[in-house]
C-alpha positions as CSV (number, residue, x, y, z in Angstrom):
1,X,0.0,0.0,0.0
2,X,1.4,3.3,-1.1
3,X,1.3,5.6,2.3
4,X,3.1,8.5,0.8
5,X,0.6,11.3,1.4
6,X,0.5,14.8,1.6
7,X,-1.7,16.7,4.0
8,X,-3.9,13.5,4.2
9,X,-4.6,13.7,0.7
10,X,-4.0,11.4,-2.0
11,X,-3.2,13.9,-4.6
12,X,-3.1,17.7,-4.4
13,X,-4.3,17.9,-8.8
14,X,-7.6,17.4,-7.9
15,X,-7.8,20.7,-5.9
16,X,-6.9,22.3,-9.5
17,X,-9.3,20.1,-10.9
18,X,-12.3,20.9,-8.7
19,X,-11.6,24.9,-9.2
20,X,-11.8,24.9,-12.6
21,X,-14.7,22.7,-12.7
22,X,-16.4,25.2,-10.2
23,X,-15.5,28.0,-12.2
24,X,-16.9,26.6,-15.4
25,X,-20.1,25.5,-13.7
26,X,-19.6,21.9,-15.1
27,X,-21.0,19.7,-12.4
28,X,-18.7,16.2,-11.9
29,X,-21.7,13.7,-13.9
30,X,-20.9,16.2,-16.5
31,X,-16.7,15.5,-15.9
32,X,-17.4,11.5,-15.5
33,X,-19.0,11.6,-19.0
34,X,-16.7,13.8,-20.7
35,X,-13.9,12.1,-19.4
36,X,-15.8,8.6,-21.0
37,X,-15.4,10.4,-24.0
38,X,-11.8,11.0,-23.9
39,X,-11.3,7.4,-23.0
40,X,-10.9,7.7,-19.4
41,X,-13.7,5.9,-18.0
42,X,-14.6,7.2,-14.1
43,X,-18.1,7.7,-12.4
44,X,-19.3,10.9,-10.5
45,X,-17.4,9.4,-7.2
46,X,-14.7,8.8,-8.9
47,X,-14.4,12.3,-9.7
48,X,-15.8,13.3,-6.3
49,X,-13.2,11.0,-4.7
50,X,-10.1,12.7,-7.2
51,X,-11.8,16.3,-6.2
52,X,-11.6,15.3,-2.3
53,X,-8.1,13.8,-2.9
54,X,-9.5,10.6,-1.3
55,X,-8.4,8.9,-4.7
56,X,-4.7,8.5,-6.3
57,X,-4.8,10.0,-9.9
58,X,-2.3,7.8,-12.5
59,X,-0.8,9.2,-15.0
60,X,-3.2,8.4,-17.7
61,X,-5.6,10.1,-15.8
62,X,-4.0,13.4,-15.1
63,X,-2.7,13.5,-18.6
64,X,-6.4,13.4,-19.9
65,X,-7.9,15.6,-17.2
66,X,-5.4,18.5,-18.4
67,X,-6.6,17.6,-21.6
68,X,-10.3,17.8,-20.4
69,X,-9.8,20.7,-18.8
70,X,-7.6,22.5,-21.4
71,X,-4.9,23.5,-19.0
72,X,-1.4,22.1,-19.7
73,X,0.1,19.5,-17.3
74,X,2.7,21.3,-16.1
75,X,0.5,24.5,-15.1
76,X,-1.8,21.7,-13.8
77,X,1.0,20.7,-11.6
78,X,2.8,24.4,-11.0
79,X,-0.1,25.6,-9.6
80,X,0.5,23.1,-6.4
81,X,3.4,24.9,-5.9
82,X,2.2,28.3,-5.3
């Protein structure tokens, strides 16, 4: 089991991830099935779970949430470091 955690959360992209989403008025059914689309297939807890940071995000994922959310990875990731 990975433990590595920061803050209790599982990742810190999803903070990002929920923002934008919030600012776009997108509600996270609306993410799940626009992710589907892209490939990535997650449910609305998924994405609640990403959001919370009670869920690890791979790779794969993050790669096609930047893409999702038109935002590039690295300002994706930059923005944690703020």
């Amino acid at each position: 089991m990975f433990k590595n955690q920061a803050n209790g959360r599982k990742n810190l992209i999803g903070i990002k991830m929920r923002e934008v989403r919030k600012s776009r008025g997108i509600s996270q059914r609306q993410v799940a099935d626009d992710l589907a689309e892209l490939g990535l297939i997650v449910d609305k807890n998924a994405v609640q779970r990403m959001e919370s940071g009670q869920r690890f995000i791979t790779d794969i994922e993050l790669i096609t949430i930047a893409k999702y959310l038109e935002i590039p990875v690295n300002e994706l990731i930059a923005s944690l470091t703020k």
